[in-house]
VEXROTOR-389873 format. One record per residue (C-alpha): x, y, z. Coordinates in steps of 0.001 Angstrom, whole numbers, plus 524288, in hexadecimal, padded with zeros to 5 digits. Example, Ala and Ser with C-alpha at 12.3 -4.5 7.8 and 13.67 -1.06 7.14 Angstrom:
% residues 2
8300C7EE6C81E78/835667FBDC81BE4/
***
This chain:
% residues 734
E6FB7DB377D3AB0/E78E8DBE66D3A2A/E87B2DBB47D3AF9/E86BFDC57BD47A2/E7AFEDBF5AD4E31/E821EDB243D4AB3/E8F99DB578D5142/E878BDBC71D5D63/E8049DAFDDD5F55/E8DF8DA782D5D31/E9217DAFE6D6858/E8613DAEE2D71C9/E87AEDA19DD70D6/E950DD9FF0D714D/E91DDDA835D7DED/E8914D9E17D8402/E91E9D9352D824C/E9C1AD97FFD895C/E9351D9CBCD93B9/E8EC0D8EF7D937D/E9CBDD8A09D9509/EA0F0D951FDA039/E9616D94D4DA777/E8BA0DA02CDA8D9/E918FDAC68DAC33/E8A48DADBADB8BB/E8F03D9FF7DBEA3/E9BDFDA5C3DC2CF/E9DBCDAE53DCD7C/EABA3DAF3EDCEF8/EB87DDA8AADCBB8/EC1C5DA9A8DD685/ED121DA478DD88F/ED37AD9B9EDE2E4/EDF90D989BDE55E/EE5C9DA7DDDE3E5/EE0C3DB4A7DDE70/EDEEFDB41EDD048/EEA1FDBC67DCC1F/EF36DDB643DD46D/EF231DA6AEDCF0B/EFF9DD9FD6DCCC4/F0068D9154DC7CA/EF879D8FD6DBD1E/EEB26D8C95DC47D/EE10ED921DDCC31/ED70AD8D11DD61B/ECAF8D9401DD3AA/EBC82D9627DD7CE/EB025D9945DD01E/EA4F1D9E2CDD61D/E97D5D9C96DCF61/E87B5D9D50DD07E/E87DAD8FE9DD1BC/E9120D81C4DCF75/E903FD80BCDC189/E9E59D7DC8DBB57/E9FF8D8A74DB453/EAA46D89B2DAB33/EB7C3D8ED1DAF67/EC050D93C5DA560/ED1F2D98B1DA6B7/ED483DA012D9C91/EC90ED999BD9264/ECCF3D8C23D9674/EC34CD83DCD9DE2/EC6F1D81D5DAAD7/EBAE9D7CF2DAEB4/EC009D6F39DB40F/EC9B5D73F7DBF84/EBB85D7907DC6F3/EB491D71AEDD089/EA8E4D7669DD9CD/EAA3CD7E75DE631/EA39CD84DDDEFFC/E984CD8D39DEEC4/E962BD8C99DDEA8/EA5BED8D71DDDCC/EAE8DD84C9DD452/EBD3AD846BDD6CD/EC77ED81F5DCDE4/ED585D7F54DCC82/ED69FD84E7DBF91/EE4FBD83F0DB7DA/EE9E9D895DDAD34/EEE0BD958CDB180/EF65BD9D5DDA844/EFF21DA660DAC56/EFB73DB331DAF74/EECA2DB6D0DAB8A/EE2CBDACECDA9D4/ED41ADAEF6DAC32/ECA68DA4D3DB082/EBD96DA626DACF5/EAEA1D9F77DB073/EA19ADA2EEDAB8D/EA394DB351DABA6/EACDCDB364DB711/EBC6BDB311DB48C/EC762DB5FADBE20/ED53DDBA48DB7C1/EE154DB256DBD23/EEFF1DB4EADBC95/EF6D4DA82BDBE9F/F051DDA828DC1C5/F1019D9EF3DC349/F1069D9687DCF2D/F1E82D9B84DCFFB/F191DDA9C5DD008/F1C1BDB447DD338/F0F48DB866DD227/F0EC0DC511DDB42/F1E20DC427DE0C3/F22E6DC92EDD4A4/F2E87DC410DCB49/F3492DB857DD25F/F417CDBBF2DDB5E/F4EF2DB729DD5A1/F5551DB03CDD804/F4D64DA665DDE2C/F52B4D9A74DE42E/F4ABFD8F38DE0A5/F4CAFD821DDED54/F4127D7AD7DE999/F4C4BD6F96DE8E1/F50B1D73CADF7B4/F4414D74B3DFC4A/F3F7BD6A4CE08A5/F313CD69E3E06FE/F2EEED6322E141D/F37B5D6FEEE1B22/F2BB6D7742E1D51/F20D1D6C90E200B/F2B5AD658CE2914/F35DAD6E7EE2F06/F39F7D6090E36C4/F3AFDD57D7E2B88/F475AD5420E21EF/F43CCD514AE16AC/F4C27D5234E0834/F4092D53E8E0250/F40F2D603BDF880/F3863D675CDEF04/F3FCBD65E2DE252/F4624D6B54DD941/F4251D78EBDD339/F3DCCD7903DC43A/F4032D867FDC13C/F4393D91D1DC3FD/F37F8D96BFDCD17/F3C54D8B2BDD405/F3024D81C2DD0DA/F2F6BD74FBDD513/F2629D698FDD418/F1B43D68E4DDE5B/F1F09D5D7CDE9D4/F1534D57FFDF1B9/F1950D5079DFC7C/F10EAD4CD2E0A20/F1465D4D2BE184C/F0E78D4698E2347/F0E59D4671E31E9/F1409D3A55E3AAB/F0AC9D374DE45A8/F10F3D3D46E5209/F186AD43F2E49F8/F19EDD5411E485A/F1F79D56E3E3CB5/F1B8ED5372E2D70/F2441D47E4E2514/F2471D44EDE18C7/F19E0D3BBDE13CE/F2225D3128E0C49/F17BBD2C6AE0452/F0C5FD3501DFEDA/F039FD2929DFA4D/F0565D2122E086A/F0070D27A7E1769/F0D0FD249CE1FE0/F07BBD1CA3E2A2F/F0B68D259EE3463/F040BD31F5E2EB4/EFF10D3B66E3A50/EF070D40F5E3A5A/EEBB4D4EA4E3BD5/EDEE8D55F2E3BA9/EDB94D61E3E3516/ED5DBD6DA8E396D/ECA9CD69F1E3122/EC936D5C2FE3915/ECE25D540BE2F8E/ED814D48BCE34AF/EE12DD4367E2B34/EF002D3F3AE284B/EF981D494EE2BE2/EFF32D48B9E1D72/F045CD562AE1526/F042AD58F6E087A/F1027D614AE0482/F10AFD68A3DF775/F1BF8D70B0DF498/F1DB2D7704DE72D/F2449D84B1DE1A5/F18FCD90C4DE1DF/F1D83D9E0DDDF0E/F2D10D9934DDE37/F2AFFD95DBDEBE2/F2AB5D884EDF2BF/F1A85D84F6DF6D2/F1758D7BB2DFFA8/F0990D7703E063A/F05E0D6D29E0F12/EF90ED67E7E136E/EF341D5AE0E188F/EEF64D51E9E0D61/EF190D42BEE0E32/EF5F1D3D6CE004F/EF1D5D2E5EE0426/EE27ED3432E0653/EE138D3EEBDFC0C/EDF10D431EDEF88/EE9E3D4BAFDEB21/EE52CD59A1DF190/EE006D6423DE7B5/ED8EDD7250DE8CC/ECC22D6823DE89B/ED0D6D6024DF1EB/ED9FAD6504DFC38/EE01DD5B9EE0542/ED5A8D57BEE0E4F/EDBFED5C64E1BB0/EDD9BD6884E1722/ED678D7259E1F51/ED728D7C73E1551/EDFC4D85FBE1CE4/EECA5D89B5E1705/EF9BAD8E55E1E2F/F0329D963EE1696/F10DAD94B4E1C23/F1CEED9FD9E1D73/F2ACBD9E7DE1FAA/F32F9DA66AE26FF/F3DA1DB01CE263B/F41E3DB773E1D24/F4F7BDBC86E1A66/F5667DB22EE0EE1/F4882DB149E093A/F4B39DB2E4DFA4B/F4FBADAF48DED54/F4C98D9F40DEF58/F405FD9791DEE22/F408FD949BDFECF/F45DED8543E04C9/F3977D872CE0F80/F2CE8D8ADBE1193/F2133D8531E0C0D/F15B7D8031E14AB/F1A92D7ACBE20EE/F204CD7EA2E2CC8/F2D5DD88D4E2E5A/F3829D869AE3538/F388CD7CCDE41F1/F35E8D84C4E4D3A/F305CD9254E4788/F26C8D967EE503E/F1C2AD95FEE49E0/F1ECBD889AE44F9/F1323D81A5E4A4A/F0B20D8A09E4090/F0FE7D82F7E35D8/F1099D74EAE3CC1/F0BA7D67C1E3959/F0069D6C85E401A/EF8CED7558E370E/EFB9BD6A45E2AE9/EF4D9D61BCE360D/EEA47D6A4EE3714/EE76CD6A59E291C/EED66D7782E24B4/EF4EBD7866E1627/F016FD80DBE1858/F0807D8622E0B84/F141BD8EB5E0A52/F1E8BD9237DFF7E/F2D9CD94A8E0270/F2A6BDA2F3DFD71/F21CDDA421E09BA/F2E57DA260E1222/F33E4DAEAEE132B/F4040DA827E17A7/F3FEBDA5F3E06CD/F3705DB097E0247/F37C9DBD60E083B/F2F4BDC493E00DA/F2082DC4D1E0500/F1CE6DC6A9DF6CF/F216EDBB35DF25E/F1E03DB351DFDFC/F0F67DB7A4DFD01/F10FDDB314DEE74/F14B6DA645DF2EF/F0B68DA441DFC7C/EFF0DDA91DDF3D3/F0432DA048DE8E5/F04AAD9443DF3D6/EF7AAD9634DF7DD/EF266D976BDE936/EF9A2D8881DE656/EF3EED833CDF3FD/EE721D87B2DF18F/EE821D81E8DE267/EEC5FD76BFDE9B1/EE455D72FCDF462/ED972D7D8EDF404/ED74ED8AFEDFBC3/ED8E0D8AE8E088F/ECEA1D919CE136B/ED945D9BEDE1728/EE862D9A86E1714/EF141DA100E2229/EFEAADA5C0E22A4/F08B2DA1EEE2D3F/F179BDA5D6E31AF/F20A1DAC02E38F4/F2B33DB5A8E36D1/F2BEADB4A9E2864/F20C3DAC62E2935/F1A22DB96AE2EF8/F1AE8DC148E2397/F1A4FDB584E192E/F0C25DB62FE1FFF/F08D5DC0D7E20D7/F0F4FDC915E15DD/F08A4DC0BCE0A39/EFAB7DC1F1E12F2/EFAAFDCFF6E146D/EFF4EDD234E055C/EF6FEDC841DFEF1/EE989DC77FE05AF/EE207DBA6EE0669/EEDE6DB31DE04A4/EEF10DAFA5E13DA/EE297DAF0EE1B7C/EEB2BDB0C7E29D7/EF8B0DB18AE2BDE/EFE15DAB14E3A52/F0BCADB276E3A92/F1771DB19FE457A/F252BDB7DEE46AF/F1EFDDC3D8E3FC6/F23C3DCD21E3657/F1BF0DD5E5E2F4B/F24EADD4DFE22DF/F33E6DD1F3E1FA6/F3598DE0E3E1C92/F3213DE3AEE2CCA/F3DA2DDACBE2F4B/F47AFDDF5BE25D0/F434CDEEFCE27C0/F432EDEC41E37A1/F508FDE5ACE359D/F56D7DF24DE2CBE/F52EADFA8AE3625/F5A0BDF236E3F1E/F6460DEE2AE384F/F6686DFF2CE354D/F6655E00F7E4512/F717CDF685E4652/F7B12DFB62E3DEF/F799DE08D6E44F5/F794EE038BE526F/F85FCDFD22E4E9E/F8BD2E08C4E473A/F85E4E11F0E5405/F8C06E097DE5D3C/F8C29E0EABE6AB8/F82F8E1802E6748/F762FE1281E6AE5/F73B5E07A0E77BD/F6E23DFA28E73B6/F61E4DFDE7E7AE5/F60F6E0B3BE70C1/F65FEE0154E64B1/F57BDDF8FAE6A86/F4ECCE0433E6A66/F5238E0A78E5D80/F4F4ADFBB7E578A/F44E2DF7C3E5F8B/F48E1DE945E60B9/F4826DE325E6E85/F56D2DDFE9E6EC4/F640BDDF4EE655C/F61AEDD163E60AC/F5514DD545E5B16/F5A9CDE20DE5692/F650ADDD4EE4FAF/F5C72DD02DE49F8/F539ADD9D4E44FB/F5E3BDE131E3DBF/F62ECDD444E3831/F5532DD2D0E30F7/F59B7DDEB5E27BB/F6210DD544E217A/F5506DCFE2E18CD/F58F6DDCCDE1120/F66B2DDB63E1016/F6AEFDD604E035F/F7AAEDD697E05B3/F7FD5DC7DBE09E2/F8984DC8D9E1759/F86E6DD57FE1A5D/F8DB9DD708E287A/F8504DDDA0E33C4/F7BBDDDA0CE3EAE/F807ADD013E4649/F763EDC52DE4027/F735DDCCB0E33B8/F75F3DC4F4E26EB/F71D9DCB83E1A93/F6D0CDC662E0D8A/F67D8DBB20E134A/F65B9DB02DE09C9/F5FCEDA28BE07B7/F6C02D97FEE0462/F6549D9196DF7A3/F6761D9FC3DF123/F73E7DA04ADEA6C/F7F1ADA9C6DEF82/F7FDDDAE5FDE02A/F7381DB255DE123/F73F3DBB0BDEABA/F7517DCA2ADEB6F/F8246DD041DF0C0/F85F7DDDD0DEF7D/F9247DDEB8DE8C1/F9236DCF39DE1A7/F83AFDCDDFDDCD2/F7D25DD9D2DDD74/F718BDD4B1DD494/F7014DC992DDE2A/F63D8DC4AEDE5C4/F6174DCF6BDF11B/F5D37DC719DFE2F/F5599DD0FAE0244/F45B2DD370E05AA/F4553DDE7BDFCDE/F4D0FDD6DFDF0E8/F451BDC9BADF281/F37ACDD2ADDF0E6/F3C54DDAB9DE6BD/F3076DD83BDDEF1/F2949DE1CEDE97C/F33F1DEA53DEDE0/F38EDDEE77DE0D4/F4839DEFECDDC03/F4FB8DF9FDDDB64/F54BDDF951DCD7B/F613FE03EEDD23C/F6522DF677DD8DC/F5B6BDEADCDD59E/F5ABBDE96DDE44A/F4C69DE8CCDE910/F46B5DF645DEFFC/F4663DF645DFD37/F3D06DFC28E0867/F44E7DFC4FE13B4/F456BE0D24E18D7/F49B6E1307E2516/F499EE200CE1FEF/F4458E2852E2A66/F445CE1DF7E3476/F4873E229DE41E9/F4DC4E16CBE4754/F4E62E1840E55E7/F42BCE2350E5631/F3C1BE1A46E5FD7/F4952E1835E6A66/F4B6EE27FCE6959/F3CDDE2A71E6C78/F3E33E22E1E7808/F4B05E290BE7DA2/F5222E1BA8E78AA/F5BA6E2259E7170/F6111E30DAE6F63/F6043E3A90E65BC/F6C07E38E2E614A/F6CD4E2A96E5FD3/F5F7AE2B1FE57B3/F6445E34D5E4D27/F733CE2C7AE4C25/F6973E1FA2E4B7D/F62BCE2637E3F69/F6CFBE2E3CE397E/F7668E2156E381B/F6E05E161EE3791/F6AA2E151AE26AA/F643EE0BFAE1E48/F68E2E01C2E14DE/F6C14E0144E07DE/F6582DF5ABDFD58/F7046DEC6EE012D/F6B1DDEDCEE0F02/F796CDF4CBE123F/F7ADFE00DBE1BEA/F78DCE0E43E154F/F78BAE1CB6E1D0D/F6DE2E1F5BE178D/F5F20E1BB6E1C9F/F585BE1294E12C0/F4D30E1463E095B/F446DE0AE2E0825/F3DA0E0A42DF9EA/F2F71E1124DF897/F2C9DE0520DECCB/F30E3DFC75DF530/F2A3ADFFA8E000C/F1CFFE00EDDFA2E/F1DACDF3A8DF34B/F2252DEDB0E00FB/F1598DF3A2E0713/F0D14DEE6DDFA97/F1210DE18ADF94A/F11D1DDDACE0931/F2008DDD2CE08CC/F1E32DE6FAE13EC/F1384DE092E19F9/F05DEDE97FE1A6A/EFA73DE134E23DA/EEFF0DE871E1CE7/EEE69DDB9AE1270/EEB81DCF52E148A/EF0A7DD138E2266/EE3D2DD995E25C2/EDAFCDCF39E218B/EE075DC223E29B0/EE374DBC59E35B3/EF08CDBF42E3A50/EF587DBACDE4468/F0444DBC1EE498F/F0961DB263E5472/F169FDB7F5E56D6/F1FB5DAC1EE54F1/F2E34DB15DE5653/F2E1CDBB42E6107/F3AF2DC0AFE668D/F3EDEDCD8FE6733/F4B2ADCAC1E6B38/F4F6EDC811E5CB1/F4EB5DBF79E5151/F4565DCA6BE4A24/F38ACDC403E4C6C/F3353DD15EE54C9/F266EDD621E5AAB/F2676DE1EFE516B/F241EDDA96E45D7/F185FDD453E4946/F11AADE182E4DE8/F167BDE7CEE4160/F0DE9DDDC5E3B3F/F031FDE117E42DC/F0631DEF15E4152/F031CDEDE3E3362/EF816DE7D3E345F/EF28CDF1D5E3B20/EF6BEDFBB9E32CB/EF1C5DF757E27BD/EE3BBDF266E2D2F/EE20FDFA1DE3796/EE24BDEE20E4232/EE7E1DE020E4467/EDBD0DDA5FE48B8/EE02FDCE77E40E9/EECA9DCE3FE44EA/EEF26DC5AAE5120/EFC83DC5EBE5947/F012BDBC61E6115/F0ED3DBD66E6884/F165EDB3A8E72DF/F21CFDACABE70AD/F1D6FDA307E6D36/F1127DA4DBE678A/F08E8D965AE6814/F06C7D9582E5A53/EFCE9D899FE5A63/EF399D93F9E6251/EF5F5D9C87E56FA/EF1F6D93CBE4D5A/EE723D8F92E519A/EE0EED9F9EE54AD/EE72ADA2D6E45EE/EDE51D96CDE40F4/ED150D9A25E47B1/ED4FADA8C2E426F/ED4FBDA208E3635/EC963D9949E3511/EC1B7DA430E3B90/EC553DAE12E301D/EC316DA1EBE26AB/EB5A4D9ECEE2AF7/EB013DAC12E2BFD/EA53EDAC01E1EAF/EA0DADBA25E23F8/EA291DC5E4E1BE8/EAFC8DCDB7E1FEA/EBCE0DCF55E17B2/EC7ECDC838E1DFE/ECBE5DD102E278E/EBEFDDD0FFE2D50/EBF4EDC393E2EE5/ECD20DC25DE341F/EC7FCDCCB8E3E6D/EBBA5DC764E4254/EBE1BDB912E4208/ECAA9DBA90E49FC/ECA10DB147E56A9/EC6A9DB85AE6219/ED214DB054E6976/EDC0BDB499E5F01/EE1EBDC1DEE6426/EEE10DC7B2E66F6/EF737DC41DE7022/F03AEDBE9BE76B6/F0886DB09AE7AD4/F1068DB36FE8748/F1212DA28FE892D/F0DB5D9882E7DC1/F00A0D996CE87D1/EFE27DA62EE8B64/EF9D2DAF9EE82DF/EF5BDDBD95E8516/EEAF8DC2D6E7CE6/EEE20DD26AE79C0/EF175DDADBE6D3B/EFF25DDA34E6934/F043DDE652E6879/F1326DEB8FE64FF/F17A9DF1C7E7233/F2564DF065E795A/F1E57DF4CDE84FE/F1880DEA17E8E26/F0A92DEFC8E8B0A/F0510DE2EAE8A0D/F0791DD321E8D5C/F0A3FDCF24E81B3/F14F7DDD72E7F87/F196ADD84CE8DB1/F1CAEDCB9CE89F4/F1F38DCE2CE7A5C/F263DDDD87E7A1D/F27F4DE24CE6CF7/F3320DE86BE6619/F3644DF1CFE5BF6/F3E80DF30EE4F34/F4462DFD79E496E/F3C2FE0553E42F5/F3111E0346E4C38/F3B10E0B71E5548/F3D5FE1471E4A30/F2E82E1828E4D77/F2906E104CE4102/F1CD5E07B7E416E/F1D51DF9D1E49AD/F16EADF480E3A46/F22F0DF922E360D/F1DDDDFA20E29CE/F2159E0825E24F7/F2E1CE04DCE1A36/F30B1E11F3E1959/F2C89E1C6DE21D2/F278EE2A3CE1BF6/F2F4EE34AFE2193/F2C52E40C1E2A0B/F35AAE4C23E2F8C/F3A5FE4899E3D5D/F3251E4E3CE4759/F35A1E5484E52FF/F2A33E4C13E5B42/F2E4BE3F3AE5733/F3AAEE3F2DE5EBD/F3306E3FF1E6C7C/F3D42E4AD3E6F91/F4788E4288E6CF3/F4F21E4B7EE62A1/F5278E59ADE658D/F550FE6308E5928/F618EE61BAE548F/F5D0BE505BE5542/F510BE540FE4BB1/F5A6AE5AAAE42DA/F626FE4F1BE4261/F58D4E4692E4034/F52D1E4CA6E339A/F5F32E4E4BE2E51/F60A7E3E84E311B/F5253E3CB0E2BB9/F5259E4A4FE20C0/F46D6E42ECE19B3/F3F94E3FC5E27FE/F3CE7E353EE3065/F32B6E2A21E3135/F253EE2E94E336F/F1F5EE221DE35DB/F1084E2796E3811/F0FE6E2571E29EA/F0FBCE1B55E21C6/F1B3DE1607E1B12/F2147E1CC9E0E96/F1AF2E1284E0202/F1379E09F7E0DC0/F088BE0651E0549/EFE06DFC4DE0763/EFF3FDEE13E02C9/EFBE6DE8DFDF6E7/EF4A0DDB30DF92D/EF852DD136DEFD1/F00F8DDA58DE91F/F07BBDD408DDCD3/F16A4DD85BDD7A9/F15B8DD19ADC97F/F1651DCACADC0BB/F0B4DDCD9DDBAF6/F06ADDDA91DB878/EF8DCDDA6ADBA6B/EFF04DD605DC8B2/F08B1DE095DCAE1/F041EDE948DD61A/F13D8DEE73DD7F8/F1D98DF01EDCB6E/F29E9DEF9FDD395/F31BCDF283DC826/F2AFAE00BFDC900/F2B21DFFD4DD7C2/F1B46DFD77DDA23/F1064E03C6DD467/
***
């Protein structure tokens, strides 16, 4: 035989045995990732699923190593795997002809956040692991002490359990005994068993994870992706924090998977209850926007806590999203901007974003300083209907909110307003002042997402977004016969903008055209048309009070708003208002909205099947007493045009009455010359001349959309890795 014919036949052969050993070509079907998307993997493992023609176990190889053992059968000709190994970065698993590329990362990240914030404040040492699970209970009991410098620590699992006749969850003192005074509870799924919780709380993403779910050490094997705790019922809560203004530079001392703090309103969403009822709840201190301000980085978090759950315990049939106030947009933010990560988000105290506070409260802030530099000059009834607030409390606590921008410690203004607001673990020294430490940490939402908004390398400050060039503040009040000529022109002449230490200038401001468009692409400026359009959402109200404290109508129907500009309805978005709203009731529709989605096998994308498997009973409306509700569409009207507007009257802000959008979602307004009709005969010739010398590049035209107001980007990625870059901040976006 020819040396040729010889080495072809070597390799036929050769051929055939490693078919033989990877299976036939045509066994596999597909190779899919589990527990996250393929290129998004942190860790160092991966739960996977092969699909084949039939149950043979086809070999699985990770990068030419057999991997073979970590499979076990599934459903439906299926094998699933928890396959380690991972290296970082690129790795490719491969079975039969079938092979799916994966880029692992570390479990510290950042995977799509971009380069990790300094400084960062590590408190896994401070941290009370029971605070969230047990807002009641005292307990020394810490986390331990960091290992590093992303602030790793080893994993702790403790338990919990419930007293009978008890309401609220103590510490199990013994893992391998039952105390003898152990509560029961049944499951959604039927089950009855020990009201016992297993608490794990490690470091994911330089943030603090915890999860909880029934599982009784005495009775079970130690729970695993193959054999989840048994009361399970295979639905997962993720849980938010609240707030907002401190949240940076440290690691977070709560959050987690339990309950916020004693007496929130929607507290009995988070209560003993749903552990009772067999639900897993999981959260990270980076969820808590009271720590982590940046939706980014919070979707990060909570994408990286679901991936170590699921490793953990298994998927689960769908996993929801609750909170209020920052718990709002810690819902619904990461939902809309990375689709599929949240299958319904239950939200209360509603904001549509942190930027509609802090750009609501500059506007504010702007008309206070020139209602107290005009003084005498305009009534307190005129000062009301050029900010469209209800009353001066909530005027003024509105303006207060623009001190999440302001960087510059003891600034002296607003009755109530204190700037550079900071959490007490990070150290003074650290800390940016103007004249003393210029290169200091900036406690600011545009400095703590950098990554996204870009710097300014003129200062190293991050860009900002916030514009009011061409806003007419008070367009709405001289429309109306509220206020004169005259006093509308002074108003905009004199009132200014702010410079990047959040000081007074003359001169209007100019918000950032990078900026901006990265704030629209990310979800920092929240868009509805992502994962929002495809789930149940449902919004319950929670804080209401117009009176003040910044929790206002608006926000939620800028939400709304939103939504319906960017899907053309909000037929799955349900409103609910009252003061109080009952949440149990709300629960329990949100749930059968749920299942109903869940068990719908019919053909349909997932907005089809949020639409059409919606409860019939489920539908807007207004609790006027914790048992009567009124069944009507909510609607944004200060007019009594309805029951619910009768009993629940809404109120404006500032640029709403500056004739922008209620969505309030235009950063920065393209620009038209002032027009004669706009000014409902308001502003005779010599006022018109005036005014475009006040405005000589023109004023709003809000029929437009807003100057770089660009679509969102879902699941858009800001390093490290370049074949995940969709924005190079250091060039300002591509």
């Amino acid at each position: 035989m020819k040396h040729s014919a010889r080495r072809w036949l070597t390799l036929i052969i050769g051929a055939l045995i490693a078919a033989q050993a990877f299976g036939a070509a045509a066994t596999v079907k597909s190779i899919a990732a589990v527990s996250s998307r393929p290129n998004l993997v942190s860790g160092g493992d991966v739960l996977v699923q092969v699909a084949q023609d039939d149950d043979a176990p086809t070999p699985v190889a990770l990068n030419g190593a057999d991997v073979t053992a970590a499979f076990r059968p599934g459903p439906g000709h299926t094998r699933i795997g928890l396959v380690p190994g991972l290296r970082l970065g690129a790795n490719v698993l491969k079975s039969g002809a079938v092979s799916l590329k994966l880029t692992n990362y570390p479990v510290a990240g950042p995977i799509v956040s971009g380069p990790h914030e300094t400084p960062f404040i590590c408190t896994t040492a401070q941290f009370p692991i029971y605070a969230s699970l047990a807002p009641t209970l005292i307990s020394p009991e810490t986390f331990g002490p960091s290992l590093d410098a992303d602030c790793s620590a080893k994993t702790k699992v403790t338990y919990l359990y419930l007293p009978k006749g008890a309401a609220a969850l103590v510490p199990m003192p013994d893992p391998t005994a039952l105390p003898s005074d152990v509560a029961a509870t049944t499951t959604t799924t039927g089950q009855t068993v020990n009201f016992v919780v297993r608490v794990e709380t490690a470091t994911i993403d330089r943030g603090i994870y915890q999860s909880t779910v029934l599982y009784d050490p005495t009775a079970e094997a130690p729970p695993s992706w193959r054999a989840p705790p048994r009361a399970w019922n295979h639905r997962l809560i993720a849980i938010q924090g609240a707030g907002c203004t401190g949240g940076w530079y440290f690691q977070g001392l709560r959050g987690g998977s339990g309950a916020p703090r004693a007496g929130a309103p929607d507290a009995s969403l988070y209560s003993v209850a749903r552990l009772g009822e067999g639900y897993a709840l999981y959260g990270n201190t980076l969820q808590n926007a009271s720590q982590n301000c940046n939706a980014v980085l919070q979707g990060e978090a909570a994408m990286m806590g679901k991936e170590h759950f699921i490793k953990t315990y298994g998927p689960p049939l769908y996993t929801v999203s609750v909170g209020c106030s920052g718990g709002s947009y810690g819902s619904t933010q990461p939902a809309d901007a990375l689709p599929g990560l949240y299958d319904g988000v239950l939200i209360a105290c509603t904001f549509p974003d942190p930027l509609a506070i802090a750009n609501s409260g500059s506007d504010a802030r702007l008309l206070a300083h020139y209602f107290d530099t005009a003084k005498g000059t305009l009534t307190d009834a005129q000062q009301l209907a050029i900010s469209g607030y209800k009353v001066d409390k909530a005027f003024l606590d509105a303006a207060n909110q623009a001190a999440r921008n302001d960087p510059v410690a003891g600034r002296a203004d607003e009755p109530g307003y204190k700037s550079a607001s900071w959490s007490e673990v990070v150290p003074v020294a650290l800390r940016y002042d103007p004249k003393s430490n210029r290169k200091g940490a900036r406690p600011t939402i545009y400095d703590h997402a950098r990554n996204v908004y870009g710097v300014d390398p003129a200062t190293g400050f991050a860009r900002r977004t916030f514009d009011n060039t061409g806003v007419q503040y008070g367009l709405e009040a001289l429309r109306a016969g509220q206020i004169t000529a005259a006093q509308f022109l002074d108003l905009n002449e004199r009132i200014g903008g702010f410079d990047q230490d959040a000081g007074y200038v003359p001169s209007r401001s100019s918000g950032d055209a990078g900026a901006i468009k990265r704030a629209y692409q990310s979800g920092l400026e929240l868009s509805g048309g992502g994962g929002l359009a495809q789930i149940p959402v449902f919004d319950i109200t929670g804080i209401y009070n117009d009176d003040g404290g910044y929790h206002y109508q608006w926000f939620h129907f800028a939400l709304r708003e939103r939504m319906a500009g960017a899907n053309g309805d909000t037929r799955n978005h349900v409103m609910w208002r009252g003061n109080p709203v009952p949440t149990d009731k709300a629960w329990a529709q949100f749930v059968a909205w749920e299942e109903a989605v869940h068990a719908d096998a019919a053909l349909g994308s997932p907005r089809a099947k949020t639409l059409r498997d919606k409860p019939a009973a489920l539908a807007d409306g207004c609790w006027t007493s914790p048992t009567s509700f009124v069944s009507e569409p909510q609607t944004f009207s200060r007019e009594p045009s309805s029951a619910c507007n009768t009993s629940f009257p809404s109120f404006g802000s500032p640029r709403l009455m500056a004739g922008g959008p209620l969505a309030a979602d235009v950063l920065k307004c393209q620009l038209k010359p002032a027009d004669p009709a706009d000014y409902a005969d308001k502003l005779a010739a010599a006022d018109l001349q005036r005014l475009r010398h006040i405005f000589p590049t023109g004023v709003c035209d809000w029929s437009k959309p807003g100057v770089s107001q660009v679509p969102l980007v879902p699941w858009a990625s800001f390093g490290p890795a370049p074949e995940n870059l969709v924005f190079d901040v250091r060039r300002g976006g591509r």
